[in-house]
N, C-alpha and C positions, 0 to 999 in steps of 0.2 A: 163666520165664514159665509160667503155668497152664497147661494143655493143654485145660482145659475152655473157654479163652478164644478156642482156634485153631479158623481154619477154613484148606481151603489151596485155591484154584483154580487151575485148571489151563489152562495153553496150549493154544489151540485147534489150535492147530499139530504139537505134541508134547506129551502127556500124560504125559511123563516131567520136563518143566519142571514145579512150581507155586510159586505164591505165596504161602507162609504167612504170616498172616494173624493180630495180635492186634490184639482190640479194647481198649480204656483212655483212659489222657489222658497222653500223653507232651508232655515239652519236647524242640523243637533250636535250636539255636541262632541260629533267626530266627522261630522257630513252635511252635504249641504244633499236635497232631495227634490224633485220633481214633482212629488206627491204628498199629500201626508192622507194617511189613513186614519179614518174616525172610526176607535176601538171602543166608544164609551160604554154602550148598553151591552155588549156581547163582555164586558169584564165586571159591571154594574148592578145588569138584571140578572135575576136567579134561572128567571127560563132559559134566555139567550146564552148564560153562562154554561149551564146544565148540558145543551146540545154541544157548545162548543166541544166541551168536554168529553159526551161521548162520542161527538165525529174526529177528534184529535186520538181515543183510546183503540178507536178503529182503526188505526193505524199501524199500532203496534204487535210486534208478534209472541208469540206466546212464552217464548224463547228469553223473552225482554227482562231483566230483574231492575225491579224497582222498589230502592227501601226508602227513598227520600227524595219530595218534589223541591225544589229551589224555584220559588216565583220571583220573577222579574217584572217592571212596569206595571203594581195596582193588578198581580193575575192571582192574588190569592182567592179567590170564589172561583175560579175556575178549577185552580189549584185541590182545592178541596174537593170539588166534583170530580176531577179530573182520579182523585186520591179512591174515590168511592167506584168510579167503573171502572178502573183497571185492577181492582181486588176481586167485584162484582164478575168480571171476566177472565179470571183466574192467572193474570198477570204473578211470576211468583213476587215472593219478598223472602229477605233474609233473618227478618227481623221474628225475636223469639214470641212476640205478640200480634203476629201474621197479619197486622196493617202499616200502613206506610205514612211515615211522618211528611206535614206540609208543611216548613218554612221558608223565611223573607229574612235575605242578610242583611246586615246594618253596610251603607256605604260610607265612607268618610270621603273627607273634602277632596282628599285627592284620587276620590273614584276606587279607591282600592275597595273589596268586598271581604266583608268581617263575619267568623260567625265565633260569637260569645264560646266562655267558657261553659255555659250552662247549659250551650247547645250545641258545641262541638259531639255529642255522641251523636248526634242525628245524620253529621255527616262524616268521621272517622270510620272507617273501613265500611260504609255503606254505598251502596249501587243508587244513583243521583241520577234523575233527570232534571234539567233545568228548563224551566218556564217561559219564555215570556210571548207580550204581545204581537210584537215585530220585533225581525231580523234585517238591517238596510246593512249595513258596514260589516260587523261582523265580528267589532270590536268589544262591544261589552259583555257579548257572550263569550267570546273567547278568555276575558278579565276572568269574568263569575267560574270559567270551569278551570282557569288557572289556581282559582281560588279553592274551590272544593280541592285538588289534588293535592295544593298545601297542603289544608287542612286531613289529608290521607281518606277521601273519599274517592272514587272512581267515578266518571259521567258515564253512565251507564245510556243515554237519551237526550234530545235534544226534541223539547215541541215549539210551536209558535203560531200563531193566527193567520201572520203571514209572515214570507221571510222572502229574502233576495236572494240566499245563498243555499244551497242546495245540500251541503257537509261539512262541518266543524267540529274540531277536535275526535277528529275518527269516528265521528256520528253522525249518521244520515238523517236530515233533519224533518221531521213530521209538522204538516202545518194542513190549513185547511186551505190558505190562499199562497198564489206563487206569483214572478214577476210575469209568468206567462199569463195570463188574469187580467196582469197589468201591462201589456209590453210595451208600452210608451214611457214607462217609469225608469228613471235613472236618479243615480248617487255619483257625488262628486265629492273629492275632496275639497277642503273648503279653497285651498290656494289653486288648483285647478276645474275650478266652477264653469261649466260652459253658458250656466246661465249669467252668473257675475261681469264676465265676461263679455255679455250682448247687453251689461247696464240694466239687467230685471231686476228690482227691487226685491228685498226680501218680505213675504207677506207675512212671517211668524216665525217662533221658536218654537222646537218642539224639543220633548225629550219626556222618559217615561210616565210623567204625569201627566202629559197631554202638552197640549197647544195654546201659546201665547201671541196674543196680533201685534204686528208692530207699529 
């Protein structure tokens, strides 16, 4: 990526978080974006991980039950911090060994989300918050907690690093960064691209593993 294209904002919280920042025209896999966000050292590094975690547990009210984290997009190290200061903060649980399970569902090819038999207790009649990086569209979180409720778990939460959308599935979504942060940032379907549309090339594909240049 350019560097001339980056800009990085910073948590108001901890100035040691920020949010790097390219502007362009990327595809993901349900949208086309004006931005893409570089989440790598804040889901990577253990420091940057750690505060995520407790500036995202800040969020939550006491009120909140949480037996089971669901990470999305590479958020399992936060996931696990995240697991450590909302027990650490007296967050309850249901669960008969008063800590909270962290896993990562299997996808298959057609994006549907799976969770094993061997893991199905973790999310059967357990209070679930789901995980991930970023929120643009609103689609694969909305897949994942369609998912847990097969599987007869409840979304009890919803976090994200950053997100577009402010509520999904009757959960008001906790994050550390928002489009206000960014308010030049937009999402487009792909067949109604405003950018495709003025003939701007795509600079990259993204999607929860990160960014591919084209």
């Amino acid at each position: 990526m350019e560097e001339s294209k980056l800009r990085k904002i910073y948590s108001k919280e901890d100035r040691s978080i920020a949010l790097k920042v390219y502007e362009g025209h990327f595809a993901t896999p349900s949208s086309h974006i004006s931005h893409y966000f570089d989440l790598t050292t804040m889901k990577a590094r253990a420091k940057e991980a750690k505060t995520v975690a407790s500036i995202l547990c800040s969020r939550y009210s006491m009120n909140t039950i949480v037996d089971t984290i669901v990470c999305l997009d590479g958020m399992e190290i936060v996931g696990a911090f995240l697991a450590d200061e909302l027990t650490k903060g007296g967050i309850m649980s249901m669960n008969a060994h008063q800590t909270i399970y962290v896993i990562t569902p299997e996808v298959s090819s057609l994006g549907q989300f799976i969770f094993r038999d061997n893991n199905r207790m973790m999310i059967e009649k357990k209070h679930v918050l789901i995980l991930m990086a970023s929120i643009t569209s609103g689609e694969t979180m909305t897949a994942c907690a369609e998912s847990v409720n097969y599987y007869g778990g409840a979304v009890s939460g919803i976090a994200a690093i950053f997100t577009n959308i402010s509520k999904l599935a009757g959960c008001d979504i906790c994050s550390i960064f928002t489009q206000q942060d960014v308010p030049d940032y937009k999402s487009y379907k792909p067949g109604r691209c405003d950018l495709c549309a003025k003939g701007v090339k795509i600079d990259g594909l993204i999607n929860g593993y990160g960014f591919s240049k084209i």
